[in-house]
Backbone as CSV, one residue per row, in Angstrom:
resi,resn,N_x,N_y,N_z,CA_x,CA_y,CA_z,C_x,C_y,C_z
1,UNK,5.579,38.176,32.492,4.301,37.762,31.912,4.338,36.257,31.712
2,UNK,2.922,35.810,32.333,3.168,34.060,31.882,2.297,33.671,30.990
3,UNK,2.956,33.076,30.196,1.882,32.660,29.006,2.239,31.096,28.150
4,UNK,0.908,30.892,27.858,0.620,29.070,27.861,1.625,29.265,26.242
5,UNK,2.384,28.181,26.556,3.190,28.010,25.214,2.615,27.644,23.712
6,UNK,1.100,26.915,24.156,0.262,26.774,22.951,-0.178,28.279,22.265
7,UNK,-0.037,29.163,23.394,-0.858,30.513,23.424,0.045,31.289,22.309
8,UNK,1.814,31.250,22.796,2.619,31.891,22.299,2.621,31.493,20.817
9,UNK,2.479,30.194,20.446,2.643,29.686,19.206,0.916,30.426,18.609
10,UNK,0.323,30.516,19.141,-1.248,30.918,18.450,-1.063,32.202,18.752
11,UNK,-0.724,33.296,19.071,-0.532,34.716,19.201,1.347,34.776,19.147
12,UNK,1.481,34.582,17.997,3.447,34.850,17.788,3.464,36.728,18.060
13,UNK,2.337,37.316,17.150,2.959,38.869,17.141,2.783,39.530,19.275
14,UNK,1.634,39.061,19.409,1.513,39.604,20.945,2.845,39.152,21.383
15,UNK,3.321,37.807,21.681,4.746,37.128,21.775,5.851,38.186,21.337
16,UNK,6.037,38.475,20.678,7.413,39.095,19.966,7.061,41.056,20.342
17,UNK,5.484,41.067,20.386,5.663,42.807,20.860,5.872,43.148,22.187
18,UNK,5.528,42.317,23.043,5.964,42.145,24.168,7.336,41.724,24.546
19,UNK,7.890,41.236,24.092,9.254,40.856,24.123,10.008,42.212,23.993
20,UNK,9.424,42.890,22.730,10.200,43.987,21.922,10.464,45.211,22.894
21,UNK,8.710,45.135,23.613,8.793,46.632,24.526,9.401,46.204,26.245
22,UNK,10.200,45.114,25.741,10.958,44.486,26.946,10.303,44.117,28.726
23,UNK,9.344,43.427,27.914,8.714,42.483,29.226,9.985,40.689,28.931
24,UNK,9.433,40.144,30.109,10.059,38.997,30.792,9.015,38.107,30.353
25,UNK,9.142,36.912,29.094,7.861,36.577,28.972,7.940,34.710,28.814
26,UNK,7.656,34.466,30.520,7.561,33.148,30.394,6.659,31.909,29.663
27,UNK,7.264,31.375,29.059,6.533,30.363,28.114,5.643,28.778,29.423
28,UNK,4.404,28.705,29.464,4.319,27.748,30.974,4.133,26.481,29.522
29,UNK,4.789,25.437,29.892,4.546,23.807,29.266,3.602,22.834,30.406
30,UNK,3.214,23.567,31.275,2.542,22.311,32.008,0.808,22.262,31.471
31,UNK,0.096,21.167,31.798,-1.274,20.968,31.495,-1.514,21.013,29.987
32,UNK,-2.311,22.613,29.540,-2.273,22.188,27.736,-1.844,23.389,27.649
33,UNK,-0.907,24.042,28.002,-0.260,24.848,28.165,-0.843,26.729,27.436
34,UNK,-2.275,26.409,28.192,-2.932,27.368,27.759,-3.173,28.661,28.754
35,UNK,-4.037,29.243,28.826,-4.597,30.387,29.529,-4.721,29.828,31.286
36,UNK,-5.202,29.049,30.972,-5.380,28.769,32.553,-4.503,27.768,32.756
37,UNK,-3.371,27.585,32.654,-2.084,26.922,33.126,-1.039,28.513,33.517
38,UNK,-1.214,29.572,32.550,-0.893,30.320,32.432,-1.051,31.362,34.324
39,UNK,-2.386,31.176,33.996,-2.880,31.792,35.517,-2.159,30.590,36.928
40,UNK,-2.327,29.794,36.653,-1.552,28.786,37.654,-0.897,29.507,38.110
41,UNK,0.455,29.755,37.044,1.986,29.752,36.995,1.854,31.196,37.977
42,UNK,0.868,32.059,36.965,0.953,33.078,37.798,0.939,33.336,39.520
43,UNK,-0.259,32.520,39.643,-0.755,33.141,41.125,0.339,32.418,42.104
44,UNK,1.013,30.964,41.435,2.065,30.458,42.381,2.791,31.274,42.850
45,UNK,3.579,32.481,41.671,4.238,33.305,41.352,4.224,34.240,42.577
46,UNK,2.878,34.804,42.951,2.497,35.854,43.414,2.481,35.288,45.063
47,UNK,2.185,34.262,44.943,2.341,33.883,46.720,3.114,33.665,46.764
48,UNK,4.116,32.875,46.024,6.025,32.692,46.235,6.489,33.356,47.137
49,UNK,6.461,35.008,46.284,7.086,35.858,46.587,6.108,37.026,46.527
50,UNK,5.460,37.073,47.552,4.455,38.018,48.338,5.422,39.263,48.778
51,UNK,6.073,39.242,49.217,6.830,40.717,49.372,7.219,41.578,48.698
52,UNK,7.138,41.184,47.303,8.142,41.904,46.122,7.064,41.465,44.908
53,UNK,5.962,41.203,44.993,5.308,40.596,43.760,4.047,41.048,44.159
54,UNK,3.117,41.426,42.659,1.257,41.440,43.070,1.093,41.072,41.189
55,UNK,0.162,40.208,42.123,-0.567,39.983,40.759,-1.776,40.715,39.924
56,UNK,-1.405,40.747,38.349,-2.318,41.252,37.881,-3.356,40.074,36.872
57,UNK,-4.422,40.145,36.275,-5.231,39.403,34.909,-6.116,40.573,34.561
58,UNK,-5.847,39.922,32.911,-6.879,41.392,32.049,-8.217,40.370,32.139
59,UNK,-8.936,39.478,32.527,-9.896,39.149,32.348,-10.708,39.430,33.916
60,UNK,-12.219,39.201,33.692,-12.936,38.893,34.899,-13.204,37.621,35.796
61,UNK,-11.903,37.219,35.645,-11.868,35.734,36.482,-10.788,36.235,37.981
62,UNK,-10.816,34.880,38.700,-9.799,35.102,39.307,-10.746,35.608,40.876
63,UNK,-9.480,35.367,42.143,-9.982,35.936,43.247,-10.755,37.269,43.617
64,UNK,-11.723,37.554,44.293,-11.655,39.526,44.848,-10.670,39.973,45.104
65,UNK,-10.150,40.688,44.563,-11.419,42.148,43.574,-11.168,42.056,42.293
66,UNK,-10.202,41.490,41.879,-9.919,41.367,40.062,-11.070,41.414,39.643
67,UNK,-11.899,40.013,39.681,-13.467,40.332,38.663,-14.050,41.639,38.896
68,UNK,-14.182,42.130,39.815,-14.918,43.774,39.954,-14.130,44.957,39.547
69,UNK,-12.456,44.603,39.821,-11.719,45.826,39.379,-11.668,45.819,37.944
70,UNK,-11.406,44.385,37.290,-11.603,44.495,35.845,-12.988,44.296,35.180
71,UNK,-14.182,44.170,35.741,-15.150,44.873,35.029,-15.343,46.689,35.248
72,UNK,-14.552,47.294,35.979,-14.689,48.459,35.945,-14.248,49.220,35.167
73,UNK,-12.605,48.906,35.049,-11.691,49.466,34.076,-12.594,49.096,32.545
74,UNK,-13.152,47.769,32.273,-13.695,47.636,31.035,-14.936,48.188,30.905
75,UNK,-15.574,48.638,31.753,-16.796,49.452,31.881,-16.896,50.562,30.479
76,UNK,-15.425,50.888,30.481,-15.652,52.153,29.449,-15.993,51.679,28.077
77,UNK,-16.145,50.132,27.433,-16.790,49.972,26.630,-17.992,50.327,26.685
78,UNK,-18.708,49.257,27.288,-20.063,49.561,27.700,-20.257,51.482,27.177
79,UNK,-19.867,52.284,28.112,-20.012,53.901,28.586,-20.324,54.488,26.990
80,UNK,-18.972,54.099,25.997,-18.640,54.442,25.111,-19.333,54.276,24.066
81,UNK,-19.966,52.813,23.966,-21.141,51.971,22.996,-22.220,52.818,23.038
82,UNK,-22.952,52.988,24.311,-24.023,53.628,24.760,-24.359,54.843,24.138
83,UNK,-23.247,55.476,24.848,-23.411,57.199,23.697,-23.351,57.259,22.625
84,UNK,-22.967,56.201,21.757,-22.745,56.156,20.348,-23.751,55.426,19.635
85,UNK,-24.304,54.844,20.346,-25.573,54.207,20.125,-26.796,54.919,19.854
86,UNK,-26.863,56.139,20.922,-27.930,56.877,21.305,-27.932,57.792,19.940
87,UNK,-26.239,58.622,19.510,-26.300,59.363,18.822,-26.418,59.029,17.750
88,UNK,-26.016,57.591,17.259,-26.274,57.409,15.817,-27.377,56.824,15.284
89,UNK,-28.448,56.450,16.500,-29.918,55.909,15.884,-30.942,56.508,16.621
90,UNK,-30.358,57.021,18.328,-31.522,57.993,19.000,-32.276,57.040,19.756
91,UNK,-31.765,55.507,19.732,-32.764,54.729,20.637,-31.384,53.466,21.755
92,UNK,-31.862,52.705,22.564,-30.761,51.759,22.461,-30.657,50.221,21.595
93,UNK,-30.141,49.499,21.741,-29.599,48.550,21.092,-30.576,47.770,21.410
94,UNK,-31.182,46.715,20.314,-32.065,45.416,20.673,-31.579,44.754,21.091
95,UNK,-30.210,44.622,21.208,-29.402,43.427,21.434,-28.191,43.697,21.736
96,UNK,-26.447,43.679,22.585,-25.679,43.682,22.735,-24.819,42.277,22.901
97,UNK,-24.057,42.451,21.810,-23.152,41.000,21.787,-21.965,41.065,22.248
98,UNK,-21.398,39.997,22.820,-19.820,40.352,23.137,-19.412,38.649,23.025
99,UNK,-18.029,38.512,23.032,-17.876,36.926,23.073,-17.097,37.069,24.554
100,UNK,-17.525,35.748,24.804,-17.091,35.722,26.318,-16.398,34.063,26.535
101,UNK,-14.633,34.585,27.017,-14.242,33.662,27.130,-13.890,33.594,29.175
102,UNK,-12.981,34.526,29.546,-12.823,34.445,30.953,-14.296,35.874,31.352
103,UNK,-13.964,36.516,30.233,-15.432,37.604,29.933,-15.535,38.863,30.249
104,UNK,-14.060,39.028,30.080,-13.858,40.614,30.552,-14.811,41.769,29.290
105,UNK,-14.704,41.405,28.130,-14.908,42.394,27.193,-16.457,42.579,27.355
106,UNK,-16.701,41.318,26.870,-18.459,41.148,27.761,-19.068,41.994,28.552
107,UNK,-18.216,41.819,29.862,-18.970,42.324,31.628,-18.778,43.692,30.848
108,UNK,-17.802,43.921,29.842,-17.847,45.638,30.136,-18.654,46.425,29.274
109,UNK,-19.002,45.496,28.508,-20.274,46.079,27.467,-21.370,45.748,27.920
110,UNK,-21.620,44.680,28.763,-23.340,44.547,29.481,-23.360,45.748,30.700
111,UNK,-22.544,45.804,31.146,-22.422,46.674,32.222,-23.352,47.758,32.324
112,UNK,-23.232,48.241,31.260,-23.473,49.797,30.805,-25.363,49.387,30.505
113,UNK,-25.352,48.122,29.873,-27.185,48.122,30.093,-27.485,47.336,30.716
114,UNK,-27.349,46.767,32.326,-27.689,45.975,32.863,-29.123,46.183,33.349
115,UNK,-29.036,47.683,33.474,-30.456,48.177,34.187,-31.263,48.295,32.761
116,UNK,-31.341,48.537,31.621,-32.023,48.728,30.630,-32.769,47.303,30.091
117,UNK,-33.545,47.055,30.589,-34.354,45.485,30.496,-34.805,45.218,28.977
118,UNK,-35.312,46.361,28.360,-35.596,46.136,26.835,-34.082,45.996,26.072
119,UNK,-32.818,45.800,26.563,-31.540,45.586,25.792,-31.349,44.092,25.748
120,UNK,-31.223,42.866,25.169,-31.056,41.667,24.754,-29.581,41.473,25.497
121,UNK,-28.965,40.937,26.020,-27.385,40.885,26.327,-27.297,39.280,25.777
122,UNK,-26.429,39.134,25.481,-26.455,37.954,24.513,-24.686,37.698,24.750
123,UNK,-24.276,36.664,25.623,-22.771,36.526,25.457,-22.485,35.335,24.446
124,UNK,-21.304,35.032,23.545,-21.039,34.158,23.000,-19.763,33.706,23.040
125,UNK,-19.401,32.139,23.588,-19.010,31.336,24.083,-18.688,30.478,22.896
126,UNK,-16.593,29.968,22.951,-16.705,29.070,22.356,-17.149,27.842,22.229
127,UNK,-17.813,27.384,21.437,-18.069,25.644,20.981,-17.159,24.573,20.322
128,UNK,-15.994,25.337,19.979,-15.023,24.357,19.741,-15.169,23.230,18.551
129,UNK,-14.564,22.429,18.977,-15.026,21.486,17.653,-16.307,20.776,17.499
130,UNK,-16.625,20.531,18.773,-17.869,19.984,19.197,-18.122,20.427,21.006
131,UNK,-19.386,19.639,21.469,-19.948,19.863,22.364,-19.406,18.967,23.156
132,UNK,-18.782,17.855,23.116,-18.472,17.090,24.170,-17.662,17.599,24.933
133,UNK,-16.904,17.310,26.347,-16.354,17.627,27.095,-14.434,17.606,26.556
134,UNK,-13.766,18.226,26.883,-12.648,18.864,26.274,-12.266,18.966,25.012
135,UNK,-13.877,19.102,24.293,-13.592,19.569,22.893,-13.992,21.581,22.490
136,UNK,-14.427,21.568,23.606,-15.098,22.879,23.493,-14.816,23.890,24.881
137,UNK,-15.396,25.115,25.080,-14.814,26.101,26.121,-16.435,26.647,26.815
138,UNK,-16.964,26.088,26.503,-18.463,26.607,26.568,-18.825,26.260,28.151
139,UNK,-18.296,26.996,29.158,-18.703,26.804,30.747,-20.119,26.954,30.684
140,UNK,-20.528,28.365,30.561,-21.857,28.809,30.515,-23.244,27.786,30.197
141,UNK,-22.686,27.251,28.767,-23.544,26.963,28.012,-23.502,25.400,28.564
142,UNK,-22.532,24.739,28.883,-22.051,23.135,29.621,-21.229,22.755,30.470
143,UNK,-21.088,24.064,31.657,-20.582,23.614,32.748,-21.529,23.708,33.831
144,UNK,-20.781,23.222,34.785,-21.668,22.833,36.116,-20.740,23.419,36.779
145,UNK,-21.240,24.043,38.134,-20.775,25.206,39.393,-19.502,24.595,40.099
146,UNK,-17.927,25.717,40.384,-17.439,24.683,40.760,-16.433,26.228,40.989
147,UNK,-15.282,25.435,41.919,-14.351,26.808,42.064,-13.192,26.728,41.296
148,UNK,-12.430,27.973,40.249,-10.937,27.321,39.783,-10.575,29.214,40.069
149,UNK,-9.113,28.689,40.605,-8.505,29.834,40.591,-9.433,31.343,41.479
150,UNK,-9.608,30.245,42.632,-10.104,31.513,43.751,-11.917,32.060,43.878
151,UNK,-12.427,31.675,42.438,-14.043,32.033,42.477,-14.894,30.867,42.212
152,UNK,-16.076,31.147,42.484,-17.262,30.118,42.705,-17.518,30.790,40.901
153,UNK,-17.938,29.807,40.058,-18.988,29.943,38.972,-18.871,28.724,37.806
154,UNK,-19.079,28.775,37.014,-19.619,27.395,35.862,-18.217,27.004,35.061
155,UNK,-18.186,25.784,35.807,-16.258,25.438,35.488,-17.014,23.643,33.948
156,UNK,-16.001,23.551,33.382,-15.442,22.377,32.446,-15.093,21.520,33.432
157,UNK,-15.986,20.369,34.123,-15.059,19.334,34.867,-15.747,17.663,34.433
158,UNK,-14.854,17.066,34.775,-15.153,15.422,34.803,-16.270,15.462,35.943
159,UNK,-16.526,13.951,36.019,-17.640,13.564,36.925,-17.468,13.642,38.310
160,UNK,-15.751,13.361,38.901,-15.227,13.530,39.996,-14.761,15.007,40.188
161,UNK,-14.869,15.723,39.438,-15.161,17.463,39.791,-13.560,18.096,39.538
162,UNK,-12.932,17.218,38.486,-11.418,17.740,38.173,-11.890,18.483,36.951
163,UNK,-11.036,19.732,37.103,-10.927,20.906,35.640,-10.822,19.469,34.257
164,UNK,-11.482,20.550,33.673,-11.590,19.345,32.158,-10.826,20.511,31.256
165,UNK,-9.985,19.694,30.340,-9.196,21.049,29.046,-10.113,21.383,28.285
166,UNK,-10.202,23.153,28.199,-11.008,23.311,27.111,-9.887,23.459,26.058
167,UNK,-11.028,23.763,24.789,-10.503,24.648,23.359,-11.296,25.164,22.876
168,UNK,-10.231,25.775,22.018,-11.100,26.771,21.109,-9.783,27.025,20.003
169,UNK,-10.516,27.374,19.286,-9.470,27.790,18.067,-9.085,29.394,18.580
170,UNK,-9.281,30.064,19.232,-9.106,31.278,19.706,-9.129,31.079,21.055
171,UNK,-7.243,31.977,20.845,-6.200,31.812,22.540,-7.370,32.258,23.735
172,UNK,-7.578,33.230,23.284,-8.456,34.393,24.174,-9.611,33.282,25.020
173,UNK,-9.872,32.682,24.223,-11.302,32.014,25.019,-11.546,30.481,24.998
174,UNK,-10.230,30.143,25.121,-9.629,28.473,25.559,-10.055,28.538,26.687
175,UNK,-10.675,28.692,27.619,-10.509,28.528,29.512,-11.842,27.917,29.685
176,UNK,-11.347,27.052,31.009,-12.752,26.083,31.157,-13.380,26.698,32.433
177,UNK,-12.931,28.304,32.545,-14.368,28.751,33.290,-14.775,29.761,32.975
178,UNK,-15.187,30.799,33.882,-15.804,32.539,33.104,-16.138,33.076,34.732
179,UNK,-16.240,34.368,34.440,-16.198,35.038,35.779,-17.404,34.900,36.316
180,UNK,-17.068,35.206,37.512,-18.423,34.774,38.502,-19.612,36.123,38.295
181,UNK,-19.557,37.310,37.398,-20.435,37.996,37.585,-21.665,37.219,35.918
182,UNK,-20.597,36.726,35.219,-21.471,36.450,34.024,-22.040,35.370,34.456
183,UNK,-21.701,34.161,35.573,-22.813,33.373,35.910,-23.961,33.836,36.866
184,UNK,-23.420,35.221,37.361,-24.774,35.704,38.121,-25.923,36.006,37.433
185,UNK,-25.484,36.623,35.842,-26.472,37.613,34.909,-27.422,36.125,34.427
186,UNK,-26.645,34.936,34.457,-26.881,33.594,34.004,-28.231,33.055,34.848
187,UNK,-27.215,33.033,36.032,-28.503,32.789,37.457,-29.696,33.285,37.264
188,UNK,-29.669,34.776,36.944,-30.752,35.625,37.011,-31.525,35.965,36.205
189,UNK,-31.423,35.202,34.994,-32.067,35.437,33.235,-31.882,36.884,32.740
190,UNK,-30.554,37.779,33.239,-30.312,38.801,32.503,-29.850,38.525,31.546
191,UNK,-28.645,37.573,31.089,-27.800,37.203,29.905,-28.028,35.786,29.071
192,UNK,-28.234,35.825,28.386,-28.068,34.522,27.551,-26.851,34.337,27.087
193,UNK,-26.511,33.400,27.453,-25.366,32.473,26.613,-25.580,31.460,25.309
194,UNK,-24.533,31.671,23.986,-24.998,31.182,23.371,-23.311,30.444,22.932
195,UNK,-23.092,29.294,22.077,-21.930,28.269,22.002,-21.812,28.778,20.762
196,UNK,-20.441,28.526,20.116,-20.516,29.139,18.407,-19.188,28.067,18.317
197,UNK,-19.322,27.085,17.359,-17.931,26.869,16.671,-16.985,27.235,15.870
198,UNK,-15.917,26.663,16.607,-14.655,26.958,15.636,-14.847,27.346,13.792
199,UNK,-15.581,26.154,13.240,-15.785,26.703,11.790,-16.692,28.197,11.738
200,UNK,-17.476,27.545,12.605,-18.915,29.153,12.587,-18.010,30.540,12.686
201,UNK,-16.893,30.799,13.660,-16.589,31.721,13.578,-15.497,31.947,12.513
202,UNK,-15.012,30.806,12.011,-13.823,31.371,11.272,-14.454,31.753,9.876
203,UNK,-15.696,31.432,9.382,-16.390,31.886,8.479,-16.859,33.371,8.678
204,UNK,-17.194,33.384,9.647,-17.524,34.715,10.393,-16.334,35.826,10.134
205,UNK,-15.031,35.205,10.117,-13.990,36.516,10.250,-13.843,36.446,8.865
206,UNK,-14.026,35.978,7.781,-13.625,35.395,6.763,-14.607,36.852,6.231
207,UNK,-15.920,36.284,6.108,-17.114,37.231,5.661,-17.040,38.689,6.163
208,UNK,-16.701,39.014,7.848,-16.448,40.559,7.659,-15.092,41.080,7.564
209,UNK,-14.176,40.498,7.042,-13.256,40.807,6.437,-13.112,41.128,5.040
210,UNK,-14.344,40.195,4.338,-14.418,40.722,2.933,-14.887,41.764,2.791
211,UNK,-16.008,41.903,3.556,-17.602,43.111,3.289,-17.230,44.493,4.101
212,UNK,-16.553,44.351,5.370,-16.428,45.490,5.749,-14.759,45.982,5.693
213,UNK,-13.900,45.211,5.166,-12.185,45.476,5.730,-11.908,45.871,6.863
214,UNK,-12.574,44.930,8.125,-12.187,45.021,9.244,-11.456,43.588,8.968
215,UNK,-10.268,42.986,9.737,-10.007,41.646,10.466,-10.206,41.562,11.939
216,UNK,-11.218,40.987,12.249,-11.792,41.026,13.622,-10.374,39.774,14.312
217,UNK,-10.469,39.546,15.419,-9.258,38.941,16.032,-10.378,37.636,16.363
218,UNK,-9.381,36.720,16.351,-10.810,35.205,16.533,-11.438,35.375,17.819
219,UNK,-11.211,36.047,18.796,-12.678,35.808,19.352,-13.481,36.568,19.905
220,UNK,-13.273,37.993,18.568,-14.350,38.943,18.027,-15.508,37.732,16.826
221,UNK,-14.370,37.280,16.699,-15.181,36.253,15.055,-16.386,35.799,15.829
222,UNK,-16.095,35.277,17.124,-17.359,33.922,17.379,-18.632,35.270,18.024
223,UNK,-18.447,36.428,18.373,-19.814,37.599,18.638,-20.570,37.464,17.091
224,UNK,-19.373,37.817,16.404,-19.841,38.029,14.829,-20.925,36.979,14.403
225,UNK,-20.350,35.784,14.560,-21.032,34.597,13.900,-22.031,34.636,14.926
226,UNK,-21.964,34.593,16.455,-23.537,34.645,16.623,-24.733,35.960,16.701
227,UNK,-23.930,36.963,16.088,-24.782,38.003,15.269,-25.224,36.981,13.921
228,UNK,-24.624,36.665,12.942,-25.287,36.372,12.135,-26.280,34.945,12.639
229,UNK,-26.187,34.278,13.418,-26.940,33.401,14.091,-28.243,33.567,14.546
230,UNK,-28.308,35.075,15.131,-29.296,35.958,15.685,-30.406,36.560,14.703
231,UNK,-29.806,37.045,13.747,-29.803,38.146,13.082,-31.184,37.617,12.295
232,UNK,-31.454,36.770,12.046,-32.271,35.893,11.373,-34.315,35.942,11.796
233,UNK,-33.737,36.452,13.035,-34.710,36.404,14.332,-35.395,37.340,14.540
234,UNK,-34.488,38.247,14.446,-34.525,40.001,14.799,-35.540,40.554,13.888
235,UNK,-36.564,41.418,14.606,-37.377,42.092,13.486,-36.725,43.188,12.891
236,UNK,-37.285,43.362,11.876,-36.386,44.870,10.564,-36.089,45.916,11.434
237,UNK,-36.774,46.890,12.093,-36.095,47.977,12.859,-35.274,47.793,13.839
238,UNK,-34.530,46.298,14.014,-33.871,45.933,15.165,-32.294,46.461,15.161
239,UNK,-31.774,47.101,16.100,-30.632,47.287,15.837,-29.532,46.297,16.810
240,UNK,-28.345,46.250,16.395,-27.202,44.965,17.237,-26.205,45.802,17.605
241,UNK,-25.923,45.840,18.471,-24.552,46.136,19.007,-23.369,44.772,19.677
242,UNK,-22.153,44.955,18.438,-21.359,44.143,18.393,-19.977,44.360,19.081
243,UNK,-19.538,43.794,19.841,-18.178,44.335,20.568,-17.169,43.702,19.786
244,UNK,-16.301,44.876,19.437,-15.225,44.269,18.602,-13.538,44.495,19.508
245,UNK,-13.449,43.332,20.445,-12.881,42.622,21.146,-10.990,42.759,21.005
246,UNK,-10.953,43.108,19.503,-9.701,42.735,19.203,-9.160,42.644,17.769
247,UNK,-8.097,43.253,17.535,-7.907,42.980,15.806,-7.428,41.689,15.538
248,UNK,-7.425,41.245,14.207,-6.941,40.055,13.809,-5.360,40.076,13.723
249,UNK,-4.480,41.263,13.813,-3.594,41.222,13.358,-3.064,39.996,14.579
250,UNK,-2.731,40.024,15.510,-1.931,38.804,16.332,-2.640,37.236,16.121
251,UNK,-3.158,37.015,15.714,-4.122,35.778,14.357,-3.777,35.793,13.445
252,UNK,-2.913,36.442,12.899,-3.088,36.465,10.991,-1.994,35.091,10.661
253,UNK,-0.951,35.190,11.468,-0.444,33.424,11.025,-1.492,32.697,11.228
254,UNK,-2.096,32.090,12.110,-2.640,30.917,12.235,-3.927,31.445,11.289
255,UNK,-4.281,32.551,10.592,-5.596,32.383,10.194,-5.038,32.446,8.637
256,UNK,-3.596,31.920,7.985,-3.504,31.859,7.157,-3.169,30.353,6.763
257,UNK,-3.683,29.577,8.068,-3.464,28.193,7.614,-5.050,27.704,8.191
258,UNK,-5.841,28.512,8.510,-7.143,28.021,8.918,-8.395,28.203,7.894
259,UNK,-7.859,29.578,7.050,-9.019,30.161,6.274,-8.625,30.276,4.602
260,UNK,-9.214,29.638,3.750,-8.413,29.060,2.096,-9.517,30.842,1.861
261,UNK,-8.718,31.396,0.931,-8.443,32.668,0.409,-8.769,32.670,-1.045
């Protein structure tokens, strides 16, 4: 497993459970030693040694067929939301949120209402500290079309068309691009993209951690915060469907030096 050394230090428990159930888990130091330095290392990896090696990614980035094989496997959100949706209010969702960093969790919850035109799909994208260029992760919302790592869609670059570093306070959705099916839904005015910052969401995990005793994982936080962003908008019988992405537990160090208690 390759993983950005900033990543390992911001997810220690994923780091150490993986270790535990005895994977091989390389630390990459090159670039900002994040998610997509991470994928680098990988795919070098995989053409190296093509005879004895295949590559895998849990997100919807990356060459054919990954983006299609992993919006399928994640499909069963979507499947799962749906029926539970139906049974516990009898109608569908005004709105479906997901946060979308490479955008696997996303594709697999829009999936399921792509054809349902009265459903809102609403992805949310980090904003980072700000909006300027390698302060934030927000392709969707402020990138321009470009190829990284095998696909065409809305990359973080300088003016001469080099990858720009994103961030985010959440490992998950540091990457300065997103899969090529969420810039299609983009292309096509099925999905809105919306930017959420670093503070916005960490208030966000803060608040449904008090009210409901969930710890959402940070980048469940930034759907959350732009539910409450939304929410404002929405008429009274409106209902939201929120994808909850991930627990906080592999966050809870860093969210005990981010969030005063």
């Amino acid at each position: 497993v390759y993983m950005g050394a900033e990543d390992i230090q911001r997810q220690e428990l994923n780091f150490f459970r993986m270790q535990l159930m005895g994977a091989k888990v390389v630390p990459v130091t090159s670039g900002t030693k994040t998610l997509k330095d991470a994928t680098n290392e990988a795919i070098r990896d995989w053409v190296t040694n093509v005879n004895d090696t295949h590559y895998i990614i849990g997100s919807v980035v990356g060459p054919h067929p990954y983006p299609l094989m992993v919006r399928d496997f994640q499909a069963i959100l979507g499947r799962e939301a749906r029926q539970q949706i139906l049974e516990q209010t009898g109608k569908l969702p005004s709105v479906a949120i997901a946060c979308v960093g490479g955008g696997s969790n996303a594709m697999g919850l829009f999936h399921a209402f792509r054809d349902d035109e009265e459903v809102r799909l609403v992805g949310v994208e980090a904003g980072g500290e700000s909006y300027d260029l390698g302060h934030h992760a927000a392709s969707l919302s402020f990138g321009d079309p470009g190829v990284l790592h095998g696909s065409r869609s809305f990359l973080l670059q300088d003016q001469d068309g080099q990858v720009a570093p994103a961030h985010s306070v959440s490992a998950g959705l540091d990457y300065p691009g997103v899969g090529p099916e969420h810039a299609y839904l983009k292309s096509i005015q099925r999905a809105e993209y919306i930017a959420v910052g670093d503070s916005e969401a960490l208030e966000a995990c803060r608040q449904v951690s008090e009210l409901e005793g969930i710890i959402p994982a940070l980048e469940t936080a930034h759907a959350l915060a732009g539910l409450n962003r939304l929410a404002k908008d929405l008429p009274s019988d409106a209902s939201a469907l929120v994808c909850f992405s991930g627990r906080g537990d592999k966050d809870m160090s860093r969210l005990s030096k981010l969030i005063e208690v």
